[in-house]
N, C-alpha and C positions, 0 to 999 in steps of 0.2 A: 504494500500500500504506500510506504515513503518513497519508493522509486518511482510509483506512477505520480504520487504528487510532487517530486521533484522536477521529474520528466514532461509535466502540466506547465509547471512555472517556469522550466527552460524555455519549452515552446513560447508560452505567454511574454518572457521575454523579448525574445526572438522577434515575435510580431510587434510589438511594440520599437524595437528596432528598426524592422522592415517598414513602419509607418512611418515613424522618423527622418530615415531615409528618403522614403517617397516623398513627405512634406517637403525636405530640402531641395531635391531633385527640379519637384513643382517652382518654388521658389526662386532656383537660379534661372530654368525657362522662362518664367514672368520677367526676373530681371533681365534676361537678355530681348525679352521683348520689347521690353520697357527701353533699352537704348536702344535698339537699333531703331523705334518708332522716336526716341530725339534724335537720333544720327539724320533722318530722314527730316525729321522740320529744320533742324540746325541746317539743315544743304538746300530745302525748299525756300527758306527764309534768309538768313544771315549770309549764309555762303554766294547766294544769287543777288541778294542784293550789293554784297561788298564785289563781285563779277563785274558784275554793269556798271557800277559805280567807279571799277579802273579803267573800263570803256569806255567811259564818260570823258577820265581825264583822259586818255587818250586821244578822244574825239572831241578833245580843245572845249568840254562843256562841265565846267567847274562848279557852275550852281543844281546841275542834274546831277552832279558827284555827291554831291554835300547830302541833297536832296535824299538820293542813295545810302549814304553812308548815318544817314540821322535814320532812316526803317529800321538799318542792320539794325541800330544802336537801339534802337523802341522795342524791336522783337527779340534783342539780347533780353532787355530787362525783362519782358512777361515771361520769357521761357525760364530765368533764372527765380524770378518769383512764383512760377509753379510749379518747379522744382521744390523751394524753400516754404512753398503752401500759404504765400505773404506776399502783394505788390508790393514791388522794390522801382522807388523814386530815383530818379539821376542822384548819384554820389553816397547812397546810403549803403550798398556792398563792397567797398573801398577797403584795403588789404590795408594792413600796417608797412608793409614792403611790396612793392612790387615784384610780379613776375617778370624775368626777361624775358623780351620779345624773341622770338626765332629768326629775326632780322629786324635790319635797322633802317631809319630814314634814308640813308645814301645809297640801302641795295638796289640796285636798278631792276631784280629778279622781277618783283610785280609789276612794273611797268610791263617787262618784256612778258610776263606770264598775258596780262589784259591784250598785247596785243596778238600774240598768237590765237588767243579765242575769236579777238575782232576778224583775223584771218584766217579761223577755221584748223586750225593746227592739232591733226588727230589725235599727238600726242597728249592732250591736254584732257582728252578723254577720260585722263585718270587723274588724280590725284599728284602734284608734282612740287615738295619743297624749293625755296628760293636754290638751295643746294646743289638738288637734282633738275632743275628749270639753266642753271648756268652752265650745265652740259653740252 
């Protein structure tokens, strides 16, 4: 009789385990669903706006840049305040330090990135660092 009630509560273990696991499993799907559906507004929104907006300066038209680059900055904040579950106002998520940028004001990489898209440039089809862009 102690071996079957031990053999009871191994199993019961066990399942308890195997639920555990399965909650976790569920959990990391959700989260990868969860980024990859901001991977997709981040590129629908911010990514496309800040695009057209180096097209802009390239196509000598500075106030459609601005224009541009003030969306990115609008859809930056809602998407970071529904991330954080709170509308986040211009200057109120400001770091004690900043992050360095992955390039700088004098890289010419973004320019030349905006105008290969303005010319249709397959390779831009993908994803391409200032880095990999000076290639």
């Amino acid at each position: 009789m102690d071996a079957q009630r031990d053999e009871v509560e191994r199993l019961r273990a066990r399942v308890l385990e195997l639920e555990e696991r399965l909650g976790v499993e569920k959990a990391r799907a959700s989260l990868r669903a969860d980024r990859l559906r901001m991977a997709r507004e981040l590129n629908d929104t911010i990514v496309q706006a800040l695009v057209a907006a180096e097209m802009a300066m390239d196509l000598d038209r500075p106030e459609q840049a601005r224009s541009l680059v003030g969306e990115a900055s609008r859809h930056s904040r809602e998407m970071i305040g529904q991330l954080v579950g709170e509308r986040l106002l211009p200057g109120t998520a400001l770091r004690h330090a900043p992050e360095r940028a992955p390039w700088t004001l004098d890289d010419p990489a973004p320019r030349r990135t905006a105008s290969r898209i303005a010319g249709g440039d397959a390779a831009l089809d993908q994803h391409t660092s200032p880095e990999e862009t000076r290639r």
